[in-house]
C-alpha positions as CSV (number, residue, x, y, z in Angstrom):
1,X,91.9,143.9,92.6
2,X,94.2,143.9,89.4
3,X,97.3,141.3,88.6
4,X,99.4,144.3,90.1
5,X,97.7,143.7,93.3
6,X,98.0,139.9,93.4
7,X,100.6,138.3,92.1
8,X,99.5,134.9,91.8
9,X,95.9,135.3,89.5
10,X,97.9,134.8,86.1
11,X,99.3,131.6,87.6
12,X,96.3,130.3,88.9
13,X,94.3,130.7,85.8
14,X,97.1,128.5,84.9
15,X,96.6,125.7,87.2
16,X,93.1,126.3,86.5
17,X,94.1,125.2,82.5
18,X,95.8,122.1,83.7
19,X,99.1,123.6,83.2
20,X,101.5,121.2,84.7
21,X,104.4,123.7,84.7
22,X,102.1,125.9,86.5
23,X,101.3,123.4,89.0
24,X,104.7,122.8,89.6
25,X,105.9,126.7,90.0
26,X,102.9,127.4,92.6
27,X,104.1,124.2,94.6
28,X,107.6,125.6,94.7
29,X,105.9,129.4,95.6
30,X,103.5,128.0,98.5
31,X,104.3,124.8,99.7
32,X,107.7,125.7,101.9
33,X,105.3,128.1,103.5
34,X,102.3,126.6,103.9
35,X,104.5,123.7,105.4
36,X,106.5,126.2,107.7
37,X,102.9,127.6,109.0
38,X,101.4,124.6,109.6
39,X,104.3,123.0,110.9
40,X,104.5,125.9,113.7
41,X,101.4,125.5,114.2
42,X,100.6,121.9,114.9
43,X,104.5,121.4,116.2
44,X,104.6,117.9,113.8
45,X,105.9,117.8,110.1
46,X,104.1,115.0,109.2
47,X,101.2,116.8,110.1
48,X,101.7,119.9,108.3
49,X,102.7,118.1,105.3
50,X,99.1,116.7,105.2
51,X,97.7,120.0,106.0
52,X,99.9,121.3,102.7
53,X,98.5,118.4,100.8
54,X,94.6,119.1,101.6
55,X,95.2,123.2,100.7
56,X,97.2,122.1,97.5
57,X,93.9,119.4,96.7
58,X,91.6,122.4,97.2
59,X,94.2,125.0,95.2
60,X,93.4,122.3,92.5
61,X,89.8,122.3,93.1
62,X,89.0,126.5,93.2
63,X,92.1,127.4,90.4
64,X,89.2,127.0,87.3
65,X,86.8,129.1,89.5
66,X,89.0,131.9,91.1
67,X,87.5,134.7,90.5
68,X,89.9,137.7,91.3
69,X,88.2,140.2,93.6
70,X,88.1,140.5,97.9
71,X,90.7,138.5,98.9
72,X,94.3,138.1,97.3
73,X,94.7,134.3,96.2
74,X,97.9,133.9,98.8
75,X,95.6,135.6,101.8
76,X,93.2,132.8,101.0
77,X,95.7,130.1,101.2
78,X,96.8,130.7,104.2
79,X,93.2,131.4,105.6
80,X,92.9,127.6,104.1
81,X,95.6,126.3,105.8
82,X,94.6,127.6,109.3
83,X,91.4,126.9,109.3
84,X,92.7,122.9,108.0
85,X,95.3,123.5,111.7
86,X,92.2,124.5,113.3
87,X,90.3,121.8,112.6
88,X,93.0,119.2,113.2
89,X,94.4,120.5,116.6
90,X,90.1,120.8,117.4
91,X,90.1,117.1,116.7
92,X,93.2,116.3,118.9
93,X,91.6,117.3,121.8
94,X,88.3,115.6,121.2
95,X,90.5,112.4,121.1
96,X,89.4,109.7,123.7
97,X,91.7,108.1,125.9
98,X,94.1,105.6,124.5
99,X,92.5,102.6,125.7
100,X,89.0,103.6,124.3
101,X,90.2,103.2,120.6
102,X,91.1,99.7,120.9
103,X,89.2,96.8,120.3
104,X,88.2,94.2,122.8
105,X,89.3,91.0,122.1
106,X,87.2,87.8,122.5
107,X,87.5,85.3,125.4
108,X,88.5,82.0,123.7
109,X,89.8,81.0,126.6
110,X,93.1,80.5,126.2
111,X,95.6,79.2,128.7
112,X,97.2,81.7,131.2
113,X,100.5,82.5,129.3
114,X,99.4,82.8,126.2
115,X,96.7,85.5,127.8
116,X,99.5,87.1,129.2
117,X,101.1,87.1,126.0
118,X,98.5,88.3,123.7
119,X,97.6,91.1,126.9
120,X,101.6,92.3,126.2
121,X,100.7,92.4,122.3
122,X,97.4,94.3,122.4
123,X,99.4,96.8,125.3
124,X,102.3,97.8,123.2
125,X,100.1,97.9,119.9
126,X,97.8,100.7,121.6
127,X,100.7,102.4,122.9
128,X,102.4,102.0,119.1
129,X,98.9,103.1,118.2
130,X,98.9,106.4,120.5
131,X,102.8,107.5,119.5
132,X,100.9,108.1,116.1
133,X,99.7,111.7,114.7
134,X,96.1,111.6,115.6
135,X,95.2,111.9,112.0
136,X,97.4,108.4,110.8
137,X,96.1,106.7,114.1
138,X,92.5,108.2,112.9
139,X,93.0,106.4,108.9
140,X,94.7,103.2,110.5
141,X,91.5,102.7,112.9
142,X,88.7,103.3,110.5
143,X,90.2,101.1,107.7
144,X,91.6,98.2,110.1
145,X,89.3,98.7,113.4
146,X,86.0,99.8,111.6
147,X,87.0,97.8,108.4
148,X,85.5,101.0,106.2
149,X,86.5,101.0,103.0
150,X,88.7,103.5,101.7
151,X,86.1,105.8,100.3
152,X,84.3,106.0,103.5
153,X,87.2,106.5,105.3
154,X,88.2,109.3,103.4
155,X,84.4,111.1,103.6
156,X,84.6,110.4,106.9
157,X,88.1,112.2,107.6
158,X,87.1,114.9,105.1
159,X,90.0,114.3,102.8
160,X,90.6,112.6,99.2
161,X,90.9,108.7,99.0
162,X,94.7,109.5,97.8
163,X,95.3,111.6,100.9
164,X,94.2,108.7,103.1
165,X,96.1,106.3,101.3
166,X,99.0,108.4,101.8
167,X,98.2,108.9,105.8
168,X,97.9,104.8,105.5
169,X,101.5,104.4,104.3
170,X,102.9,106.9,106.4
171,X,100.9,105.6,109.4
172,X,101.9,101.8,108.7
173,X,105.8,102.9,108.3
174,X,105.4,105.0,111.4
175,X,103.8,101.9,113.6
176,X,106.1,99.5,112.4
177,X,109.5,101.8,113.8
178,X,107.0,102.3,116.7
179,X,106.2,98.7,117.5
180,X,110.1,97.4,116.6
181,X,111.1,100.8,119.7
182,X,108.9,98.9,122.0
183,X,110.5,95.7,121.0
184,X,114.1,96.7,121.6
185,X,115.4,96.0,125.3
186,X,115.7,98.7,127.3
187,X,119.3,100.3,126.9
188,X,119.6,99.3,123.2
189,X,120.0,101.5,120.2
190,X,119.0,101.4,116.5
């Protein structure tokens, strides 16, 4: 297969070089695709945009090895990114039920309201929790719940430590509007 064929090998050596403008003009060439793909289908844009950001790590990781041959670089891509919506939607159905993710908490026997109280707390956080995508509910868990550092997290989840600090944030902005929905009396609006 010759540059004729597939488009995209001159760029990618590019990338491959550390070329920063070539980074940029194959993010502006894939990313509204790979986005629109993985957008249709996982049916959530926060989702695909961290499906886009784990085929753009590994785009980084193959560029200095592509070796031009079998498969045109953009048929591997999206191969990439599918297999990254497989394995996502695969993990959304192995999700437990909602109640199963949270933690117990500890009898210290405290007087009836406040039980009732803190029983109202822990509810609407689990139900804050399971409005979520499944992988930002996954990051919040393992680094709060399972106090694993970030590294682990990350190994764990298969993606970079900067990925899952980025599900983090998104996950902790996303809980927050949750939680303050669940606060707001029925029949109010934002």
């Amino acid at each position: 297969m010759n540059e004729e064929e597939d488009p995209d090998i001159a760029l990618l050596a590019r990338v491959g070089n550390q070329d920063s403008g070539a980074v940029r003009e194959i993010v502006a060439r894939k990313l509204p695709r790979i986005v629109a793909l993985a957008s249709r289908m996982l049916g959530d844009r926060d989702e695909a945009d961290d499906i886009a950001q784990e085929a753009f790590l590994r785009i980084w990781k193959i560029a200095p090895r592509w070796k031009p041959g079998a498969a045109r670089f953009d048929t591997w891509l999206h191969r990439v990114t599918l297999n990254l919506c497989h394995d996502r939607l695969r993990k959304q159905r192995e999700t437990t039920a909602p109640d199963d993710d949270l933690p117990e908490q500890a009898d210290a026997a405290p007087l009836p309201d406040e039980r009732l109280d803190a029983a109202g707390t822990g509810s609407r956080i689990g139900r804050a929790l399971q409005a979520l995508p499944a992988r930002q509910r996954e990051a919040l868990v393992l680094q709060y719940y399972q106090e694993l550092p970030n590294a682990e997290a990350a190994a764990l989840m298969g993606v970079s430590v900067d990925a899952l600090e980025s599900l983090l944030a998104r996950a902790r902005r996303n809980l927050k509007i949750a939680l303050a929905d669940l606060e707001r009396p029925a029949g109010e609006t934002k």
